[in-house]
C-alpha positions, 0 to 999 in steps of 0.5 A: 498519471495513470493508475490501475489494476495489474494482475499478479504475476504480471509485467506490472506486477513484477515491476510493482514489486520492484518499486516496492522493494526499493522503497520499502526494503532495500533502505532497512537492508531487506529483500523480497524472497518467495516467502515474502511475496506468497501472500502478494496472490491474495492481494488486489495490485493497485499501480500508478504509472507515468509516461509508462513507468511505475512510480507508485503502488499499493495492495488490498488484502481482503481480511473478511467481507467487511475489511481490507488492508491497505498494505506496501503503500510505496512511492517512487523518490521521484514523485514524493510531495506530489499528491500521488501518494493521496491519489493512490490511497483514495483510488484504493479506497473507492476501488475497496469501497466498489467491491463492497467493502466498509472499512480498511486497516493498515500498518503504519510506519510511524514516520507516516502516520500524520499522512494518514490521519489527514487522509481520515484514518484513527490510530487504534491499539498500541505501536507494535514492531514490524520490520524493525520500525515502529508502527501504527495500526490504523482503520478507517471507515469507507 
Protein backbone atom coordinates (compact mmCIF):
# COMPACT_ATOMS: atom_id res chain seq x y z
CA UNK A 1 0.00 0.00 0.00
CA UNK A 2 1.21 3.24 -1.27
CA UNK A 3 -0.02 6.60 -0.92
CA UNK A 4 0.90 10.04 -2.74
CA UNK A 5 0.43 13.15 -4.43
CA UNK A 6 -1.23 13.00 -8.13
CA UNK A 7 -1.45 16.03 -9.91
CA UNK A 8 -4.66 17.15 -11.56
CA UNK A 9 -5.28 16.46 -14.72
CA UNK A 10 -3.01 13.65 -14.30
CA UNK A 11 -3.47 9.49 -15.11
CA UNK A 12 -3.91 9.27 -11.27
CA UNK A 13 -5.99 11.83 -11.14
CA UNK A 14 -8.30 11.00 -13.54
CA UNK A 15 -8.62 7.40 -12.03
CA UNK A 16 -8.86 9.19 -8.63
CA UNK A 17 -12.06 10.73 -9.78
CA UNK A 18 -13.31 7.69 -11.09
CA UNK A 19 -12.92 5.97 -7.64
CA UNK A 20 -14.54 9.01 -6.10
CA UNK A 21 -17.52 8.90 -8.17
CA UNK A 22 -18.12 5.24 -7.74
CA UNK A 23 -18.23 5.88 -3.96
CA UNK A 24 -19.64 8.70 -3.45
CA UNK A 25 -21.79 9.46 -6.37
CA UNK A 26 -23.01 7.00 -8.47
CA UNK A 27 -24.96 5.21 -4.93
CA UNK A 28 -27.02 8.42 -4.63
CA UNK A 29 -27.66 8.76 -8.57
CA UNK A 30 -24.93 11.37 -9.56
CA UNK A 31 -22.38 12.11 -11.84
CA UNK A 32 -19.37 14.19 -12.03
CA UNK A 33 -19.71 16.98 -14.58
CA UNK A 34 -17.15 20.09 -15.55
CA UNK A 35 -18.89 21.89 -12.96
CA UNK A 36 -18.56 19.64 -10.41
CA UNK A 37 -14.66 18.74 -10.83
CA UNK A 38 -13.48 22.76 -11.32
CA UNK A 39 -12.57 23.19 -7.89
CA UNK A 40 -10.74 19.76 -8.04
CA UNK A 41 -7.75 22.36 -9.46
CA UNK A 42 -7.65 24.16 -6.15
CA UNK A 43 -7.34 21.02 -4.62
CA UNK A 44 -4.23 18.91 -3.09
CA UNK A 45 -5.01 14.98 -4.56
CA UNK A 46 -3.86 12.71 -2.09
CA UNK A 47 -4.08 8.60 -3.55
CA UNK A 48 -3.57 5.39 -1.73
CA UNK A 49 -2.79 2.58 -4.56
CA UNK A 50 -2.25 -1.18 -4.04
CA UNK A 51 -0.38 -3.48 -6.71
CA UNK A 52 -1.02 -0.05 -8.78
CA UNK A 53 -4.54 0.26 -8.42
CA UNK A 54 -6.48 3.44 -6.71
CA UNK A 55 -8.22 1.97 -4.04
CA UNK A 56 -8.58 5.15 -1.74
CA UNK A 57 -8.30 8.98 -2.38
CA UNK A 58 -8.98 12.10 -0.47
CA UNK A 59 -8.61 16.07 -1.21
CA UNK A 60 -7.10 19.25 0.39
CA UNK A 61 -8.63 22.33 -0.22
CA UNK A 62 -7.00 25.09 1.42
CA UNK A 63 -9.55 27.55 2.78
CA UNK A 64 -6.92 30.41 4.19
CA UNK A 65 -3.57 29.98 5.65
CA UNK A 66 -4.61 28.17 8.67
CA UNK A 67 -7.14 25.80 7.36
CA UNK A 68 -7.70 23.10 4.86
CA UNK A 69 -10.87 20.94 4.04
CA UNK A 70 -10.53 17.71 4.12
CA UNK A 71 -12.98 16.93 1.24
CA UNK A 72 -14.15 13.19 -0.91
CA UNK A 73 -12.76 10.97 1.41
CA UNK A 74 -13.50 7.54 -0.76
CA UNK A 75 -12.53 4.11 -0.19
CA UNK A 76 -12.75 1.33 -2.74
CA UNK A 77 -15.44 -1.45 -1.57
CA UNK A 78 -12.81 -3.70 -1.62
CA UNK A 79 -10.58 -2.43 1.22
CA UNK A 80 -13.18 -1.08 3.53
CA UNK A 81 -12.53 -2.26 7.62
CA UNK A 82 -8.76 -2.41 6.58
CA UNK A 83 -7.40 0.74 8.26
CA UNK A 84 -6.81 2.22 4.83
CA UNK A 85 -9.35 4.85 5.41
CA UNK A 86 -7.26 6.11 8.70
CA UNK A 87 -4.13 5.98 6.91
CA UNK A 88 -5.61 8.20 4.31
CA UNK A 89 -6.92 10.56 6.91
CA UNK A 90 -3.80 10.73 8.96
CA UNK A 91 -1.27 11.21 5.75
CA UNK A 92 -3.61 14.10 4.61
CA UNK A 93 -3.30 15.59 8.06
CA UNK A 94 0.66 15.26 8.28
CA UNK A 95 0.94 16.26 4.71
CA UNK A 96 -1.52 19.34 5.77
CA UNK A 97 0.35 19.87 8.86
CA UNK A 98 3.89 20.00 6.66
CA UNK A 99 2.73 22.77 4.72
CA UNK A 100 1.84 24.71 7.55
CA UNK A 101 -1.52 24.42 8.15
CA UNK A 102 -3.19 24.26 11.78
CA UNK A 103 -6.29 23.17 11.53
CA UNK A 104 -8.77 21.10 9.22
CA UNK A 105 -12.57 21.00 8.40
CA UNK A 106 -14.81 18.76 6.75
CA UNK A 107 -18.12 17.59 5.91
CA UNK A 108 -19.15 14.55 7.28
CA UNK A 109 -21.95 12.34 6.15
CA UNK A 110 -23.70 11.56 9.00
CA UNK A 111 -23.32 7.66 8.56
CA UNK A 112 -19.52 8.55 9.36
CA UNK A 113 -19.20 10.80 11.82
CA UNK A 114 -18.17 8.01 14.63
CA UNK A 115 -14.88 7.23 12.13
CA UNK A 116 -13.95 10.73 12.59
CA UNK A 117 -14.49 11.46 15.90
CA UNK A 118 -12.19 8.39 16.62
CA UNK A 119 -9.86 10.06 14.63
CA UNK A 120 -10.07 13.59 16.94
CA UNK A 121 -12.43 15.61 14.93
CA UNK A 122 -15.38 17.76 17.15
CA UNK A 123 -18.79 18.41 15.57
CA UNK A 124 -19.42 21.94 15.56
CA UNK A 125 -22.83 23.75 14.18
CA UNK A 126 -25.65 22.23 13.36
CA UNK A 127 -26.37 19.10 10.63
CA UNK A 128 -27.07 20.80 7.51
CA UNK A 129 -28.20 18.88 3.87
CA UNK A 130 -25.49 18.23 1.12
CA UNK A 131 -26.03 16.04 -1.77
CA UNK A 132 -29.37 15.05 -0.24
CA UNK A 133 -27.71 13.31 2.85
CA UNK A 134 -27.27 14.71 6.21
CA UNK A 135 -23.91 15.82 7.60
CA UNK A 136 -21.66 16.85 10.06
CA UNK A 137 -19.44 19.96 9.96
CA UNK A 138 -16.55 18.75 11.63
CA UNK A 139 -12.76 20.45 12.72
CA UNK A 140 -9.83 19.46 14.05
CA UNK A 141 -7.03 20.97 15.42
CA UNK A 142 -3.59 19.73 13.58
Amino acid sequence: MEIKIAEYGSELYRASVLLREKILRLPLGMKFNAQALEQDKECIHIIATDNNEIVGTTLLKPLDKDTIKIRQVAVDYSHRNTGLGRKLMLAAEDYARGLGYKKAILHARYYVIDFYRKLGYTPIASPFLEVGLKHQLMTKNL
